[in-house]
ZALO-36957 format. One record per residue (C-alpha): residue in one letter; x, y, z. Coordinates in steps of 0.2 Angstrom, whole numbers, padded with zeros to 4 digits, always signed. Layout:
<recs>
AXYZ...
</recs>
This chain:
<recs>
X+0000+0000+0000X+0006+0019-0005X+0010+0032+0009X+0009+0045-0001X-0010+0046-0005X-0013+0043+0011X-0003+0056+0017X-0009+0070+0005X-0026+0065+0008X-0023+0069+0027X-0014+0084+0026X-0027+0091+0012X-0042+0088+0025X-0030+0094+0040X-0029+0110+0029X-0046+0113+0025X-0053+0109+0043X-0044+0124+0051X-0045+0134+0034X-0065+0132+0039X-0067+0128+0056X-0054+0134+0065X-0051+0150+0053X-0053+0164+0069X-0038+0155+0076X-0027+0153+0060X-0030+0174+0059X-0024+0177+0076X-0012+0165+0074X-0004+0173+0057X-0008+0191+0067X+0003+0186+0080X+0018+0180+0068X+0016+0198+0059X+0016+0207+0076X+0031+0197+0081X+0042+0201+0064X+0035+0219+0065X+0042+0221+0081X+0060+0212+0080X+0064+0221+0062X+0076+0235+0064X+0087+0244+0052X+0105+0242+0048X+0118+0247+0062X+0119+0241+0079X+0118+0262+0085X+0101+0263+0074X+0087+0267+0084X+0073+0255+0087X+0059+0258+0075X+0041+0248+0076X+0030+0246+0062X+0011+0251+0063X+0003+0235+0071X-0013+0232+0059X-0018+0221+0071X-0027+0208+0059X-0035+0223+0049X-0045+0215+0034X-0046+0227+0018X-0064+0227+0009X-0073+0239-0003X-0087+0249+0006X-0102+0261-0002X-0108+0275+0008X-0126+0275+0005X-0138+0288+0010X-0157+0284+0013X-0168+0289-0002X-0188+0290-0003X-0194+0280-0015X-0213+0273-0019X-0215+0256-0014X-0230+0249-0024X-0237+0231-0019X-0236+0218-0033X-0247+0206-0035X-0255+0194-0050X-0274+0193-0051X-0286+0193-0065X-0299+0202-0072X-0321+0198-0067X-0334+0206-0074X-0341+0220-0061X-0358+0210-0061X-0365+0192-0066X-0379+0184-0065X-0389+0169-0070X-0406+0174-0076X-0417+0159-0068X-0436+0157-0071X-0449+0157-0055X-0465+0148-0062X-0464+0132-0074X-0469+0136-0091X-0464+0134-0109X-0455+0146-0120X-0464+0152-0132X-0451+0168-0137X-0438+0167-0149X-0421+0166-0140X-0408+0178-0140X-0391+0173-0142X-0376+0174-0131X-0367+0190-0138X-0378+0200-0139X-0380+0218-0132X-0395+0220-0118X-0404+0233-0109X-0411+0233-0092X-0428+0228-0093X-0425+0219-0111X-0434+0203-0111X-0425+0188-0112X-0438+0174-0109X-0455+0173-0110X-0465+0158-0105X-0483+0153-0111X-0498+0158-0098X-0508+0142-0100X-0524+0145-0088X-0515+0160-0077X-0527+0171-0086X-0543+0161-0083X-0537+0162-0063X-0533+0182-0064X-0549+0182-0072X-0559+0172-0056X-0549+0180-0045X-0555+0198-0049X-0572+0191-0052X-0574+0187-0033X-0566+0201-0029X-0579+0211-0036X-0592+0200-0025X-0583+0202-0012X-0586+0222-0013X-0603+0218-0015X-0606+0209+0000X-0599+0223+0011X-0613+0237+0007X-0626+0224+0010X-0617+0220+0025X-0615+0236+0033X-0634+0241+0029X-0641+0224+0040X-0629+0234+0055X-0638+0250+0052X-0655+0240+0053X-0650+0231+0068X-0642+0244+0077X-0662+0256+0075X-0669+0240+0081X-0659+0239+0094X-0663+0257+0099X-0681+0257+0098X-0680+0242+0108X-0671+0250+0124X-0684+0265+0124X-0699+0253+0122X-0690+0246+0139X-0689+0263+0146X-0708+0264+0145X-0712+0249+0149X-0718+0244+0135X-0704+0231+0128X-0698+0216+0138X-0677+0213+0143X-0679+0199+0131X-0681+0208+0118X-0668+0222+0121X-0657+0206+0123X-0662+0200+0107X-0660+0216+0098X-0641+0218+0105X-0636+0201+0099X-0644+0205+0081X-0631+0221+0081X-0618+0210+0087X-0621+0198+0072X-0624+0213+0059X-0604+0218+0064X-0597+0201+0062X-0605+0203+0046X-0598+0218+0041X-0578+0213+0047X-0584+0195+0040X-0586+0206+0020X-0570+0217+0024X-0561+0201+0027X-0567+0192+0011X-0564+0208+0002X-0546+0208+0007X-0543+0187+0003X-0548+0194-0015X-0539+0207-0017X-0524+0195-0012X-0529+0181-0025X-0530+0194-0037X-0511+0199-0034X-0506+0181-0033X-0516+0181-0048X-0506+0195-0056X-0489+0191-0051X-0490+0174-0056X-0493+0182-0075X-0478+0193-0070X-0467+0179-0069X-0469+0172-0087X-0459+0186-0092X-0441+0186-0088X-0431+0202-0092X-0414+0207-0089X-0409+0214-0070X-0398+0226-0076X-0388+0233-0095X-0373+0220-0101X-0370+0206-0111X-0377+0190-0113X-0365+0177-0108X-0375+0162-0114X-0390+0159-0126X-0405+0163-0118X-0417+0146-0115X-0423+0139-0133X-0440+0141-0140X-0451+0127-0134X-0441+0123-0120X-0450+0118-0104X-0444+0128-0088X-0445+0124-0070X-0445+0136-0056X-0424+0139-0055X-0420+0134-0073X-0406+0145-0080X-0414+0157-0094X-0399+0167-0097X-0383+0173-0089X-0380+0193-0092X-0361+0200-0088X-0357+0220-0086X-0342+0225-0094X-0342+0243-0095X-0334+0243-0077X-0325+0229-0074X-0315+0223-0058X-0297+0219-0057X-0297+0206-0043X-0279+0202-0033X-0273+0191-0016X-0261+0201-0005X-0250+0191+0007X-0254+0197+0029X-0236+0205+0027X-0243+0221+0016X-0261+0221+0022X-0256+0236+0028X-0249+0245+0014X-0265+0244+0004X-0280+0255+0008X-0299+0258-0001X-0293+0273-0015X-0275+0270-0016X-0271+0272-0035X-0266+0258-0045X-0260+0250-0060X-0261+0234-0068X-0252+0227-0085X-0264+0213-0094X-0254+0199-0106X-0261+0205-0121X-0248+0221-0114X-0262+0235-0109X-0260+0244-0096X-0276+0250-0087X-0278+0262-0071X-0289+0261-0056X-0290+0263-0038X-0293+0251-0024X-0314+0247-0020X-0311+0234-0008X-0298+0224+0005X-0305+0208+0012X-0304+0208+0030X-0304+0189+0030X-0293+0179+0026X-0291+0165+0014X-0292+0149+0024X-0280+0141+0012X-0269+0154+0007X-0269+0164+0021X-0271+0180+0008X-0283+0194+0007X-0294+0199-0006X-0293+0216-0015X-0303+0224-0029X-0299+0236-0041X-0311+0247-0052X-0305+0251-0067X-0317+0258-0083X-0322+0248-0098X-0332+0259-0111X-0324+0250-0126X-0328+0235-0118X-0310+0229-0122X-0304+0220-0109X-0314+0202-0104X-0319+0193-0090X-0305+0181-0083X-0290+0189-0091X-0274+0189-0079X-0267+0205-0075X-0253+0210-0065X-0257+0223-0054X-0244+0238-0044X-0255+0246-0031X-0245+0261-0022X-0243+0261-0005X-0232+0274+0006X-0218+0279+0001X-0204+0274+0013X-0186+0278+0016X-0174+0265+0008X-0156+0260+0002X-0151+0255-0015X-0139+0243-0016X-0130+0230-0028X-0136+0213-0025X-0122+0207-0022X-0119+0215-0007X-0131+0206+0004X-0125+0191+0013X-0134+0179+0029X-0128+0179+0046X-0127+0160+0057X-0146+0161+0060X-0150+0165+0041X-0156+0179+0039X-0153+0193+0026X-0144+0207+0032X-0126+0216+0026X-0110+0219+0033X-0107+0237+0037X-0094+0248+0045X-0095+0254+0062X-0079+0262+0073X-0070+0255+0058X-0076+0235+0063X-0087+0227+0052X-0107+0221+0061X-0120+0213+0053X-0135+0221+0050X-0152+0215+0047X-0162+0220+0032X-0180+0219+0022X-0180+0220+0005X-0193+0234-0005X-0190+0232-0024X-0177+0225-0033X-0174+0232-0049X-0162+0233-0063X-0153+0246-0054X-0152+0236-0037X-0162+0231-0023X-0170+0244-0011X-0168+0240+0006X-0173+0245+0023X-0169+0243+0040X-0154+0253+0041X-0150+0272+0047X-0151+0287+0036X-0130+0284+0031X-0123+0266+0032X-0107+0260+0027X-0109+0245+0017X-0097+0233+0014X-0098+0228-0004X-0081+0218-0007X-0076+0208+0006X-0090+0205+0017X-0091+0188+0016X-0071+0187+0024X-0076+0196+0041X-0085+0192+0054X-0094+0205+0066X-0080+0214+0079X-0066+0211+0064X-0056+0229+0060X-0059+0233+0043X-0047+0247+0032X-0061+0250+0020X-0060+0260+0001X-0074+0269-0003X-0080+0269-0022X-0091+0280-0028X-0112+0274-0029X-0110+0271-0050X-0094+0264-0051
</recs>
């Protein structure tokens, strides 16, 4: 068997291990030799004074950008689609069958445009008998009301007959009971004059119901139900759409609820490449169970009716603006916990310090969570640890 792999093998893996693992103590270590030599080297001559050279003390050079805060607008992104600002299926409310000729799905309506109409079979014959007994019903009440005031004059005469003597208590009894009786009959014609009256307007509603016009102006989605065909109480007729405003419907994650109010301006950009405007009409206050997002709708206008139902936008809605760095991707780098920060320059020793990200853009990436001035290590960061001096060059922000 060959030493030499071996041995290469072991000093390759001793190298590494304190290159990676122990590398705090390799730089102290190599510090402590350059002190040393520092400190021994004197000039030529034995009378030559002692001379000591600046102890850098394991100084690490980087590349650093001083960055100064800048307002910029931070919109919210999201990606949603577009929904028509009202929809609905036209659905019948009595059983019939169609007698109109259908419209088809297309087509251009008006509110109040009829859309279905159904055939009324013996709903007439019932209005008809319905206001028939109505008008009995009226009938019955004069009559009524006339036996009262016949009763009431009898009733009269009979209690000064008593007076007199003349007329017995039987009698005045009898003569109060027939009033009695002549009322019921009177509340008894009101009543039947009021059940006819509400036959009738069953009567009349029911007619009402075999034509089925459109709730509101739009477009018919669908065909509207085909001549001769029978309908049930809740079969469709036709589904209308409106289109002239039309929504722009997105999910926003919990983290920028609260950058998105009711009127902020936005902007959305559709596949086909428009770009439309709106502002904000709606943000759900409950979430989705699933997603954990919350709903938010933007009106935008439609008068040319160009954009469609179900289109998927992408929509930029603008929140307050806020204070942020731009800086080049590259300089962002994770602490041991993992998370996203960048290494800047304090008392001339580098710190980590912990960032959010705004926007990236061609440009760079805004960030905040930094002071109004930061040094920013952009070279080098990745080479020094929090505490380690740093001599830092500053470049300029476009170089």
């Amino acid at each position: 068997m060959r030493l030499l792999p071996v041995l290469t093998a072991i000093l390759v893996v001793t190298a590494l291990y304190l290159l990676v693992l122990e590398r705090d103590a390799v730089l102290k270590f190599a510090a402590g030799n350059s002190a040393q030599a520092v400190t021994t080297d004197k000039p030529a001559g034995a009378d030559a004074p002692s001379v000591r050279r600046p102890d850098l003390g394991g100084t690490i050079s980087v590349v650093a950008l001083r960055s100064i805060a800048q307002t910029v607008d931070s919109a919210v992104i999201l990606r949603g689609r577009t929904e028509a600002a009202r929809q609905v299926d036209v659905r019948a409310e009595t059983s019939g069958r169609v007698i109109s000729e259908p419209a088809r799905r297309g087509a251009t309506v008006t509110e109040g445009d009829l859309l279905c109409v159904l055939d009324p079979g013996t709903r007439q014959v019932a209005l008809d008998e319905a206001e028939a007994r109505f008008r009995e019903a009226e009938l019955r009440l004069p009559e009524a009301e006339a036996r009262l005031i016949e009763a009431e004059i009898n009733g009269r005469a009979a209690e000064r007959l008593n007076e007199g003597g003349f007329a017995s208590e039987t009698r005045v009894a009898q003569t109060a009971a027939a009033v009695e009786a002549a009322r019921a009959g009177v509340e008894s014609a009101k009543s039947g004059i009021q059940a006819a009256e509400a036959a009738v307007a069953a009567a009349r509603n029911e007619l009402g119901k075999l034509e089925i016009r459109a709730p509101f102006s739009g477009l018919l989605e669908s065909d509207a139900a085909e001549l001769g065909s029978l309908l049930q109480p809740g079969s469709l007729c036709a589904t209308v759409i409106q289109l002239d405003t039309i929504k722009l419907v997105g999910f926003v994650p919990e983290i920028h609820l609260d950058r998105i109010s009711v009127g902020a301006y936005a902007q959305a950009r559709l596949t086909s490449g428009q770009t439309v405007v709106g502002r904000v009409t709606f943000v759900s206050r409950s979430a989705d169970p699933a997603t954990r997002t919350f709903r938010v709708d933007v009106e935008i206008a439609n008068d040319n009716l160009a954009i469609s139902d179900g289109q998927t936008a992408e929509i930029a809605i603008r929140s307050a603006g806020r204070t942020a760095h731009l800086l080049p991707q590259s300089s962002l780098t994770l602490n041991d916990d993992g998370q996203l920060g960048v290494r800047v320059i304090r008392d001339k020793k580098a710190a980590f310090a912990e960032i959010s990200v705004v926007r990236d853009t061609a440009e760079g990436i805004w960030v905040t969570g930094l002071g109004p001035e930061a040094d920013i290590i952009v070279v080098g960061q990745e080479y020094v640890t929090d505490g380690v001096p740093v001599a830092a060059r500053f470049r300029e922000p476009g170089e």
